[in-house]
C-alpha positions in Angstrom: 1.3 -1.1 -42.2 -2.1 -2.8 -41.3 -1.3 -5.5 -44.2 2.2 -6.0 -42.2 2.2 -9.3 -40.6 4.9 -10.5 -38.3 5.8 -14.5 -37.7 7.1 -15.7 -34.9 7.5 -18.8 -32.7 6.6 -16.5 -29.2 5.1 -13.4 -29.0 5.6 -12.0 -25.6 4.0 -8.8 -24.6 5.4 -7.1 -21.6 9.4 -5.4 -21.6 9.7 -5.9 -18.0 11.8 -8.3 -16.1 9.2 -11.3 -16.5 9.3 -10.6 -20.2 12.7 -10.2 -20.6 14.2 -13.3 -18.1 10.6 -15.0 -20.3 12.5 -14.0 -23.4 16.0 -15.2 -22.6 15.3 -18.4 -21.6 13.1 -19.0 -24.8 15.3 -17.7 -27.5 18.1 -19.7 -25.9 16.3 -22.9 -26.2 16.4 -22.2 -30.2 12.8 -20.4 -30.2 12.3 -17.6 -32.4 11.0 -15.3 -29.8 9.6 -11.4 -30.4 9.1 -9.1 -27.8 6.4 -6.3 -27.8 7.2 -3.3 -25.0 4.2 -0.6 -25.2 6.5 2.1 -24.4 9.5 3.7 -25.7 12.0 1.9 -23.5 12.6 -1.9 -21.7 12.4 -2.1 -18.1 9.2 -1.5 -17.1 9.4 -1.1 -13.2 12.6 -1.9 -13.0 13.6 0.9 -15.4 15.6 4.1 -13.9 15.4 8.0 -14.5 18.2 9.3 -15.1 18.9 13.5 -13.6 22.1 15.3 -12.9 23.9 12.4 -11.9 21.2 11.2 -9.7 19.6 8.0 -10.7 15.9 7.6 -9.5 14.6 4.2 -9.6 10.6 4.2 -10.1 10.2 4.0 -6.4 12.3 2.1 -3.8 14.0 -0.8 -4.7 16.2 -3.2 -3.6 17.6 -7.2 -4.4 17.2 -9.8 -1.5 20.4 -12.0 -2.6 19.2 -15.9 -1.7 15.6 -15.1 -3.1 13.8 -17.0 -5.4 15.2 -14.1 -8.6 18.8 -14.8 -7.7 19.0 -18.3 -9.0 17.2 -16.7 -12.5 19.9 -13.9 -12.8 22.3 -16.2 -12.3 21.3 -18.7 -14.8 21.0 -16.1 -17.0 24.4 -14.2 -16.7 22.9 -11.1 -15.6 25.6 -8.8 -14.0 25.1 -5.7 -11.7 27.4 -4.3 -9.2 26.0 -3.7 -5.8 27.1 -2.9 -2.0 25.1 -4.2 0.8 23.4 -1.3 3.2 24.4 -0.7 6.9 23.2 1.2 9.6 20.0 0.3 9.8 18.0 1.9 12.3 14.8 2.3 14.4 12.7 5.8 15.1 10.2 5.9 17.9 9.4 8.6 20.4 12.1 10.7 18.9 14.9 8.8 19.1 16.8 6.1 17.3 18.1 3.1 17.8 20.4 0.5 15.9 18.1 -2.3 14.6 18.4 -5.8 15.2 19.0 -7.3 12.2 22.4 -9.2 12.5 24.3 -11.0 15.4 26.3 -8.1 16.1 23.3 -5.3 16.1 21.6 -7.9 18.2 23.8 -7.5 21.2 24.7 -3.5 20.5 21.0 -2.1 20.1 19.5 -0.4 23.1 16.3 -0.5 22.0 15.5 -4.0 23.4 16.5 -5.4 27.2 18.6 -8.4 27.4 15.5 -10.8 28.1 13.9 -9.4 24.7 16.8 -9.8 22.9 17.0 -13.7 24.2 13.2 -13.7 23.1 13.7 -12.4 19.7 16.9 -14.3 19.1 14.6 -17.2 20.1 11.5 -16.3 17.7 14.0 -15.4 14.8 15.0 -18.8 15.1 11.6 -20.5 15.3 11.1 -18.5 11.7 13.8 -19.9 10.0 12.6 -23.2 11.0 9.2 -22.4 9.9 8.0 -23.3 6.6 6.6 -20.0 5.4 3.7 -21.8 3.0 2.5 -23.5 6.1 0.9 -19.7 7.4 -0.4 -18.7 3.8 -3.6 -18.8 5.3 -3.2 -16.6 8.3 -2.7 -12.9 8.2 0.4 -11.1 9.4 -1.5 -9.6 12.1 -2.9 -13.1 13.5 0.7 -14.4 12.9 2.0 -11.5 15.0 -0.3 -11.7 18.0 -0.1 -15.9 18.5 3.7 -15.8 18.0 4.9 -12.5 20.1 3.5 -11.5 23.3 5.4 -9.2 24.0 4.7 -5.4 22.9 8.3 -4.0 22.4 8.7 -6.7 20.0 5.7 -6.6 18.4 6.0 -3.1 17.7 9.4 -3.5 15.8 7.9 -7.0 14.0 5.0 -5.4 13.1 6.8 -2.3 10.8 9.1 -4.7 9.7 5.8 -6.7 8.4 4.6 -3.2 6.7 7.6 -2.3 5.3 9.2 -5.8 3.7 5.7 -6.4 2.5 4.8 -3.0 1.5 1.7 -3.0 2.8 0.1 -1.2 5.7 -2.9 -3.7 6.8 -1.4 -6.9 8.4 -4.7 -7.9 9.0 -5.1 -8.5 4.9 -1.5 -9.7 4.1 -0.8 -13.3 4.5 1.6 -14.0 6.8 3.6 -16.1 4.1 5.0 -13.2 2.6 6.4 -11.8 6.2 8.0 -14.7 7.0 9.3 -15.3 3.6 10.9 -12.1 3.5 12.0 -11.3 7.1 15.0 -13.8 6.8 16.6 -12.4 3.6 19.2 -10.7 5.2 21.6 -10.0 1.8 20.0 -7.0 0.7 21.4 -5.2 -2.2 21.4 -1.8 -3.6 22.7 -1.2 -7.4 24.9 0.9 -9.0 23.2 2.8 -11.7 20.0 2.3 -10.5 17.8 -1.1 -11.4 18.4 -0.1 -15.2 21.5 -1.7 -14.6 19.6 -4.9 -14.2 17.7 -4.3 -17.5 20.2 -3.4 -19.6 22.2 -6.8 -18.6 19.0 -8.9 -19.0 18.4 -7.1 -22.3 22.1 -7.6 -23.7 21.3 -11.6 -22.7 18.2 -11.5 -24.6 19.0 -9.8 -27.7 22.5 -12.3 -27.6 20.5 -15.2 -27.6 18.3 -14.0 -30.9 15.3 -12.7 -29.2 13.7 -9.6 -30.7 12.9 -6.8 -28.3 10.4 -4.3 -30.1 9.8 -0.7 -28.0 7.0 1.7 -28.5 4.9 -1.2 -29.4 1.7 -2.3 -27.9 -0.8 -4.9 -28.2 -4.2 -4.2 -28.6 -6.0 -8.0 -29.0 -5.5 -11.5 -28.6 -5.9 -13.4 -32.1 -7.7 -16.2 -31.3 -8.5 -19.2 -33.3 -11.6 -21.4 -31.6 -12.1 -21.2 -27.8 -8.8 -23.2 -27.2 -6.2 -21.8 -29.3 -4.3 -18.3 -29.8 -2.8 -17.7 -33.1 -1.2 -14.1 -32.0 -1.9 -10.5 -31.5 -2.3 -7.7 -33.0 -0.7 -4.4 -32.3 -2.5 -1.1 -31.9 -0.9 0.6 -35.0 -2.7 -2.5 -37.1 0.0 -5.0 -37.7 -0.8 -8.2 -36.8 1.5 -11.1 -35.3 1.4 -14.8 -36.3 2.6 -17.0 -32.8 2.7 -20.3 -32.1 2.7 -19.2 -28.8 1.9 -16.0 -26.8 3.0 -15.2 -23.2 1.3 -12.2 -21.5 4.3 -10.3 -19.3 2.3 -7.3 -18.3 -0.1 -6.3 -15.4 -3.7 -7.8 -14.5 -5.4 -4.8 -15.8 -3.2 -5.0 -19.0 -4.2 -8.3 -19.4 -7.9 -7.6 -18.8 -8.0 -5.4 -21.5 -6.7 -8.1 -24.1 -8.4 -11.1 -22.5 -11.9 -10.7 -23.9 -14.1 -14.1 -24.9 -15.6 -15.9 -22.8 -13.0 -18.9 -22.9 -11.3 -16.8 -20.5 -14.1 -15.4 -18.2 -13.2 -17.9 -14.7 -9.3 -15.7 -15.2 -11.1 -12.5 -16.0 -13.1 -13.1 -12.7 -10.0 -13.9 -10.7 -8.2 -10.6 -12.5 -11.3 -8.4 -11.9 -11.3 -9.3 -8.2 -7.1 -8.6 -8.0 -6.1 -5.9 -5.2 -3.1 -4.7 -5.9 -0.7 -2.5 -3.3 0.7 0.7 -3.5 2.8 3.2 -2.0 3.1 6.4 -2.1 6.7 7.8 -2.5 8.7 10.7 -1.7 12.3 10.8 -3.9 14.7 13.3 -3.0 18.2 14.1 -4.8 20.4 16.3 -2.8 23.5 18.4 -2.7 24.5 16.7 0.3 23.1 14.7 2.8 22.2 16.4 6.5 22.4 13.8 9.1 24.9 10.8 7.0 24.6 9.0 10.8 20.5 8.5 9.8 21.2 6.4 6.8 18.2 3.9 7.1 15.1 4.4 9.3 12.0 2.3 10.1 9.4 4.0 11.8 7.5 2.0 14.6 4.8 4.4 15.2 3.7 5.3 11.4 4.1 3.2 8.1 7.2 4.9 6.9 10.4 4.1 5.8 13.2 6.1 4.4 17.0 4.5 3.0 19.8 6.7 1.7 21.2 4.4 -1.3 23.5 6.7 -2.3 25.8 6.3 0.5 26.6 2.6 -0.6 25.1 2.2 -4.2 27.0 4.5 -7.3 23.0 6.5 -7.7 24.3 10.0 -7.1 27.2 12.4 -8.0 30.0 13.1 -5.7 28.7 14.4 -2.5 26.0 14.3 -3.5 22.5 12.1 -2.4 19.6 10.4 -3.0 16.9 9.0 -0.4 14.4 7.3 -0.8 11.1 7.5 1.5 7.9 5.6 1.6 5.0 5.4 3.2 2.4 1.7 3.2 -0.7 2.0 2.3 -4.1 0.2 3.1 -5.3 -1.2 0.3 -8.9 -1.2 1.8 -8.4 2.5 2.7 -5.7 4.2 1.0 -6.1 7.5 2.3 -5.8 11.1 0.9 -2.5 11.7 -1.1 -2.1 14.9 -0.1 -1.4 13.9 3.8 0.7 11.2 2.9 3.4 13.5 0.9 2.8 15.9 4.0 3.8 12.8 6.4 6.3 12.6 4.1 7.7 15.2 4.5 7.6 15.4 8.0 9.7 11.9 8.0 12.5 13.9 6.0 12.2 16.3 8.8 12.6 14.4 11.6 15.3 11.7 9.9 17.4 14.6 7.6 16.4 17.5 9.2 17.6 20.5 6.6 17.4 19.0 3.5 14.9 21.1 2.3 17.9 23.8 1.9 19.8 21.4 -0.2 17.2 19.8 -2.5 18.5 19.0 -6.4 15.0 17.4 -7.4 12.0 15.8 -5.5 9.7 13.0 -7.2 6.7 12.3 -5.6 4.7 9.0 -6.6 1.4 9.7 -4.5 0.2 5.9 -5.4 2.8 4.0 -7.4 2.2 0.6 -7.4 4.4 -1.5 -5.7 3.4 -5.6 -6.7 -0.1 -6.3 -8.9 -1.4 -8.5 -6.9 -2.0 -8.9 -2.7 -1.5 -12.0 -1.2 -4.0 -12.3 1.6 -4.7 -14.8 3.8 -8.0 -15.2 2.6 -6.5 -16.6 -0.6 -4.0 -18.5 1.1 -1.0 -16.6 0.5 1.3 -16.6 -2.7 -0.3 -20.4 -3.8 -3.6 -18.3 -4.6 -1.9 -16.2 -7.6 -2.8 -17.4 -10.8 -0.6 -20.5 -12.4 1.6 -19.3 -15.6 -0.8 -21.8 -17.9 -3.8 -19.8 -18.6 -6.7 -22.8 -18.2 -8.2 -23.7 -21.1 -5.9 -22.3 -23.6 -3.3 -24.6 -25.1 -0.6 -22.0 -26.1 -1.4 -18.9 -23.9 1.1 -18.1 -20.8 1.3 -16.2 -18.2 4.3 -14.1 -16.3 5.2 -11.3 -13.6 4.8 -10.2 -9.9 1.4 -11.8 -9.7 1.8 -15.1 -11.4 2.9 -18.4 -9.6 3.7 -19.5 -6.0 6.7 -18.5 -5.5 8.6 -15.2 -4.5 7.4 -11.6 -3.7 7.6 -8.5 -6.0 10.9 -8.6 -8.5 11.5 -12.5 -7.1 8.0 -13.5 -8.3 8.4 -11.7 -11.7 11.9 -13.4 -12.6 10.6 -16.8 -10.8 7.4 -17.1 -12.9 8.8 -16.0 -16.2 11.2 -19.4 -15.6 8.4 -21.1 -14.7 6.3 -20.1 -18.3 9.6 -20.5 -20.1 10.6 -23.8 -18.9 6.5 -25.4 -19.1 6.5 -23.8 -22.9 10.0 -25.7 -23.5 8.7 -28.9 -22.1 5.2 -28.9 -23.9 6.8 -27.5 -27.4 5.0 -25.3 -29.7 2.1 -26.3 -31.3 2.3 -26.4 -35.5 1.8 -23.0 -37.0 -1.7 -22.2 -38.0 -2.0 -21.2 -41.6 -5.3 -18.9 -41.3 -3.4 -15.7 -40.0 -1.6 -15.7 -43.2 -4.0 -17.0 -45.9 -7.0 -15.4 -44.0 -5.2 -12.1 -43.1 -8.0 -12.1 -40.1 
């Protein structure tokens, strides 16, 4: 098997969205295009485990319809069925109250006066007016105290902030991502799970000719000169002749095959990357407790808790599946152990008895939720690295981390047509005959 060599037009490493959309688009531009997935099954975050009925996505998940992804599936074909969540609700001081997040839960919510819901009606509309690149170099927090004065409001904006950008220090997160975010109302929950997302993205890339190759990783960058890649090789030995190689996988994946010094000012920028995580509490149950606590944001911690089952096909009959999670700092993540106790205690307070109908519980204590945080100091999302790497004529880049546009799925599906479309428009560069003669 060492002496097996593999030709192709693109190699692209990475089975998850980015290199499946990547793949797609590629293949149906008449590319001969091989994928390389280090593990045993496509999907990568995306992909969906699968127990008694109950389908656990890897964490929470959900699809903001009108985001930057949408236009991507669509071009694509890919087909899911979905049903849009209602309910939504706020938790502070022991009660609850019906979030203001349309027209209608506007005027019925009891959690704001009439004068603060004039005011947020009023600052809702000043952020759809508001170009969101335009605060990529402020923080959420600084966004927050210039914009709303007033502390009822500000407590609600700010866990909104936490919980649509996943991250628990507003004083790190640009505020582009917030605003970005905050007015995509169309949010979707799957039937099946996200795997239903992968398997249609995988039927459109394998029915445009693309090759999708599991349970195989790459272990180095064939490189020919500082300027030119002529493949990869794979760790059981076999190496792949490409006119063109697009990395779809994290930046600490990448780090591991970018090694030369032709690439050190990226390995600088991917050595620096702070990624966020969450820690996750998944529980499948017999039944649900409290069906009238559906969706909860909690004002006074960073938690959040949905129950998908009650509009997306995850669970059996009668049965359900919540999902809970808890923002992190990225400069202080805390001790895992508390943050499955807190938890827990959100379960308690939202579901209370659903300890005494629990099917199965995953706990992700730090699961990572995008590669790469966008902080103000960077200047938001247009201070994530371009798909191009510099330098290297025939090396691309795609996933959540990559590009200027969209947040966590969005960014992964946007930048993989971003690499696909700039590798169409340059063309591939003529083979190389050394991997072949050489053997390397």
């Amino acid at each position: 098997m060492e002496n097996d060599i593999i030709s192709t037009d693109v190699a692209i490493v990475g089975g998850g969205l980015a290199g499946l959309s990547a793949a797609t688009y590629l293949a149906r531009a008449g590319m001969d295009v091989t994928l390389f997935e280090k593990s045993n099954h496509l999907g990568g975050r995306a992909a969906t485990q699968e127990h008694k009925g109950y389908a656990f996505n890897h964490g929470i998940h959900a699809f903001c319809y009108g985001s930057t992804g949408t236009r991507v599936l669509r071009e694509l074909g890919v087909t899911y069925r979905y049903q849009n969540p209602r309910g939504v609700q706020l938790y502070a001081q022991g009660r609850f109250s019906s979030a203001p997040v349309s027209a209608s839960t506007i005027l019925r919510t009891d959690f704001l006066t009439t004068a603060e819901k004039m005011e947020f009606v009023g600052l809702f509309t000043k952020i759809i007016c508001t170009k969101p690149a335009s605060a990529g170099g402020q923080s959420a927090r600084e966004w927050l105290d210039r914009e709303v004065r007033n502390p009822h409001l500000h407590q609600m904006l700010a866990a909104f902030a936490r919980t649509l950008t996943y991250c628990a220090n507003l004083d790190l997160m640009s505020a582009e991502v917030f605003l970005q975010r905050v007015v995509l109302s169309d949010v979707r929950y799957i039937d099946g799970g996200w795997q239903s997302i992968v398997e249609s993205l995988q039927t459109r890339a394998t029915e445009a000719g693309a090759h999708l190759l599991s349970g195989a990783r790459a272990s180095e960058l064939l490189q020919h000169g500082e300027h030119h890649i002529e493949g990869v090789r794979l760790a059981d030995g076999r190496r792949v002749a490409a006119r063109a190689v697009m990395l779809a996988i994290t930046p600490a994946e990448a780090l591991k095959l970018l090694d030369g010094e032709s690439y050190e000012p990226l390995r600088q920028t991917l050595a620096a990357i702070r990624p966020v995580r969450v820690a996750c509490l998944d529980v499948a149950l017999s039944c649900l407790p409290a069906p009238q606590h559906a969706i909860a944001f909690d004002l006074e911690q960073p938690r959040f808790l949905t129950t998908q089952s009650l509009f997306a096909r995850v669970a059996p009959a009668g049965g359900a599946l919540i999902h809970t999670f808890k923002q992190l700092d990225p400069a202080q993540p805390g001790d895992p152990h508390q943050d499955e106790r807190d938890l827990e205690e959100w379960l308690d307070q939202v579901q209370p008895g659903w300890r005494a109908v629990l099917v199965k519980r995953i706990f992700l204590p730090r699961i990572e939720a995008i590669s790469l945080l966008p902080t103000a100091h960077s200047g938001g999302l247009a201070g994530r690295p371009g798909v191009q790497v510099p330098g290297v004529s025939n090396l691309y880049l795609a996933g959540d981390w990559i590009g200027n546009a969209g947040y966590l799925a969005d960014a992964s599906l946007a930048s993989a047509r971003q690499a696909a479309h700039l590798l169409i428009q340059h063309g591939l560069p003529a083979p190389h005959p050394q991997l072949a003669t050489d053997g390397i």
